[in-house]
C-alpha positions in Angstrom: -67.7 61.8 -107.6 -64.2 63.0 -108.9 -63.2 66.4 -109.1 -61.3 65.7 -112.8 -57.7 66.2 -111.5 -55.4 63.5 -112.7 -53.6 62.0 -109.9 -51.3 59.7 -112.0 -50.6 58.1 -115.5 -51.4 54.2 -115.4 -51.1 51.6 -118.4 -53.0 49.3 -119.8 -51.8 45.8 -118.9 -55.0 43.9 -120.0 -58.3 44.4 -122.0 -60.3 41.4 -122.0 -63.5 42.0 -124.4 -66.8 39.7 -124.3 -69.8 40.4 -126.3 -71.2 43.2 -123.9 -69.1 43.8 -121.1 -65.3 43.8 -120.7 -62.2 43.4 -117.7 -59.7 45.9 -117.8 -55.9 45.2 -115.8 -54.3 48.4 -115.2 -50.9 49.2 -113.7 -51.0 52.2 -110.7 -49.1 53.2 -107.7 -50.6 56.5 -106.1 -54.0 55.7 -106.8 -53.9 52.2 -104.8 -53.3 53.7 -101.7 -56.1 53.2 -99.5 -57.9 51.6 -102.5 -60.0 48.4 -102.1 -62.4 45.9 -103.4 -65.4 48.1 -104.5 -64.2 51.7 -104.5 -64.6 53.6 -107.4 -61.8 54.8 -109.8 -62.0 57.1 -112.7 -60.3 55.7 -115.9 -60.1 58.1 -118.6 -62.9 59.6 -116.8 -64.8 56.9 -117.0 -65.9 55.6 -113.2 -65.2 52.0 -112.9 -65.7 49.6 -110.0 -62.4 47.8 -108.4 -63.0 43.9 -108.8 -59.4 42.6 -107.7 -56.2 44.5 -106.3 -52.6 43.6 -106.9 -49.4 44.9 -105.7 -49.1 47.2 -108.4 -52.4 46.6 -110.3 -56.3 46.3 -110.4 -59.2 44.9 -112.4 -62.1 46.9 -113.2 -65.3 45.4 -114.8 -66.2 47.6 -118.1 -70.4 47.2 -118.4 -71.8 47.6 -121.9 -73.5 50.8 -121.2 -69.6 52.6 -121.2 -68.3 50.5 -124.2 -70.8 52.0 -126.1 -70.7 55.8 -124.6 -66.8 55.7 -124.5 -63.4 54.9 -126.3 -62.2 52.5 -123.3 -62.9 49.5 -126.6 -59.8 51.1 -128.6 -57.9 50.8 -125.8 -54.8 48.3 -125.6 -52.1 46.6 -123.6 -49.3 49.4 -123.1 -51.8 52.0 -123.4 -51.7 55.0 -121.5 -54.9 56.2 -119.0 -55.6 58.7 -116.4 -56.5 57.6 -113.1 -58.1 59.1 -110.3 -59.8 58.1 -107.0 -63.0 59.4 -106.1 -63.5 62.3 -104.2 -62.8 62.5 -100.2 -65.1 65.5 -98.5 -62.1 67.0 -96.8 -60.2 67.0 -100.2 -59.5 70.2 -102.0 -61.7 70.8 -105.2 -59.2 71.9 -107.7 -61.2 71.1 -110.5 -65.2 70.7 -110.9 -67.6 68.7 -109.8 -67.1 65.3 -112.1 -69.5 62.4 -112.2 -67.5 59.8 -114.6 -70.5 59.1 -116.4 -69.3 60.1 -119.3 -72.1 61.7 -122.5 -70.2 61.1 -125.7 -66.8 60.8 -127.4 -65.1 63.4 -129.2 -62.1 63.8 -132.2 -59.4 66.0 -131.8 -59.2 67.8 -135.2 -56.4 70.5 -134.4 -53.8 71.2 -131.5 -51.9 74.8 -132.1 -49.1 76.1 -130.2 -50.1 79.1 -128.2 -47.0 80.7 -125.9 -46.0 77.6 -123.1 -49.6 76.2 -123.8 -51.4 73.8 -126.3 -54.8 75.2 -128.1 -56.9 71.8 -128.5 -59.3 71.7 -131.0 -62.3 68.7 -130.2 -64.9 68.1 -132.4 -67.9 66.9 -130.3 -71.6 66.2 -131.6 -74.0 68.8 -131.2 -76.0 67.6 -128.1 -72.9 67.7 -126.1 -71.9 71.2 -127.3 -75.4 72.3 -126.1 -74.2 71.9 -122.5 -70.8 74.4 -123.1 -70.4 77.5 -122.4 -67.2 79.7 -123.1 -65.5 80.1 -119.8 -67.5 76.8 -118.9 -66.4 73.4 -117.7 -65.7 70.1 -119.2 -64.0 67.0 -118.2 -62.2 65.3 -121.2 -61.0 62.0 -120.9 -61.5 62.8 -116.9 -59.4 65.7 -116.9 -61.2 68.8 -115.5 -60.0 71.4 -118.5 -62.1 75.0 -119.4 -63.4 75.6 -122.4 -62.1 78.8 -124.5 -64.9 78.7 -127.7 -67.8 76.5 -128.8 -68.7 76.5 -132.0 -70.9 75.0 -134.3 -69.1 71.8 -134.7 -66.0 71.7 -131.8 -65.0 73.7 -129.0 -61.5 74.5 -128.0 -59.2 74.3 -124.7 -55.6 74.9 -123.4 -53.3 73.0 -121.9 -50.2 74.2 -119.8 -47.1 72.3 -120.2 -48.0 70.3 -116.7 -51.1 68.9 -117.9 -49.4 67.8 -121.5 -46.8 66.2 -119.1 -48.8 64.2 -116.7 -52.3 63.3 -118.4 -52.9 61.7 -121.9 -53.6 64.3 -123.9 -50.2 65.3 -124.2 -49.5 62.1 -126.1 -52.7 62.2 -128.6 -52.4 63.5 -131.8 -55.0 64.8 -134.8 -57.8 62.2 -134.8 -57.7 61.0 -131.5 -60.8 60.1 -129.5 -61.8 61.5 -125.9 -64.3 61.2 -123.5 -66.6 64.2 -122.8 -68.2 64.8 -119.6 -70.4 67.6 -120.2 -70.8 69.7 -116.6 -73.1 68.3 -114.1 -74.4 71.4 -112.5 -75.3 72.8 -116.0 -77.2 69.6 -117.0 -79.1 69.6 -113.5 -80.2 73.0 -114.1 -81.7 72.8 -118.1 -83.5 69.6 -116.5 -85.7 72.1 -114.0 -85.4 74.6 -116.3 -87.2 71.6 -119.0 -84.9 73.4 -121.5 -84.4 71.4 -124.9 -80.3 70.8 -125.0 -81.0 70.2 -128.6 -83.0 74.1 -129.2 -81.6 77.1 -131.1 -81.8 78.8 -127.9 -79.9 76.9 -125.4 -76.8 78.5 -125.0 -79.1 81.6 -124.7 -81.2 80.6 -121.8 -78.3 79.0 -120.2 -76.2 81.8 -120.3 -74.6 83.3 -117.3 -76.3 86.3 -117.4 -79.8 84.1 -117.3 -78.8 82.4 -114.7 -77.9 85.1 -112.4 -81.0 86.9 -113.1 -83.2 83.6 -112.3 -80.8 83.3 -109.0 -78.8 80.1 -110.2 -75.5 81.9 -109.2 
């Protein structure tokens, strides 16, 4: 479990592809501490198990189940990704509750200046936009961000000027993909709820006010 808040930028130093799995070498400082063979670390929030450790790198094994569901293919030697370790019980939760099992990928289609921040624009396919909720959560590309609008087609967030500086979506442009983790707690509760993600009336029944009345929060 991560709680979506990037601890550090690493690079890419190796992406070794067979026909359905892959290796992945990456180059990190801060998250290495403490780290060893089989913990879990969150690549573009993607979790991924430690296979070897270096003095300045590690090797994660890539399964064909997150090829498919993620952009971690596209990615190349030099590349930039966000790392983080998993979660520790006594460490703070800044962000949300993060699973790095990522749903889908997403397109940014539109990034507008708005005072110090950023306005991202992400186009994301309909069953993921089923889970959002203005004001809601979302982890993109493992960074625990909040959603200002879902629409039809996208939904939008804002960066500040930290989170440009120290994660990768300050250095994507118009077209680039992302990883979406959808919220956990939201999906848990439209699974007892046997709510259709894909129904008209979602968003509706999932709204907050439903939720309080039904004694979810």
């Amino acid at each position: 479990m991560f709680t979506g808040i990037v601890e550090e930028l690493g690079i890419v130093r190796a992406l070794r592809l067979l026909p359905e799995s892959g290796q992945l070498t990456l180059e990190g400082k801060k998250v290495l501490d403490g780290t060893q063979i089989g913990d879990s670390i969150a690549v573009n929030g993607v979790c991924l198990t430690v296979i070897r450790l270096g003095d300045r790198e590690f090797t994660v094994d890539v399964m064909a189940e997150s090829l498919s569901k993620t952009n971690l293919a596209g990615l190349k030697s030099g590349s930039r990704v966000n790392l983080e370790r998993a979660l520790q019980l006594q460490t703070r939760l800044g962000g949300h509750l993060v699973s790095g099992h990522v749903d889908g990928v997403g397109n940014i289609r539109r990034i507008v200046p708005w005072g110090i921040a950023q306005v991202y624009e992400i186009n994301a396919p309909p069953t993921l936009l089923s889970y959002m909720l203005p004001k809601g959560s979302i982890a993109i590309d493992g960074i625990s961000l909040t959603t200002i609008d879902v629409e039809a087609d996208y939904f939008t967030v804002s960066l500040i000027p930290h989170t440009s500086k120290e994660t990768t979506l300050g250095f994507k442009g118009i077209g680039a993909s992302v990883n979406l983790e959808t919220d956990l707690i939201g999906k848990y509760v439209a699974r007892f709820m046997g709510l259709n993600a894909t129904s008209s009336d979602y968003k509706k029944d999932l709204s907050l006010s439903f939720l309080a009345e039904h004694g979810f929060i």
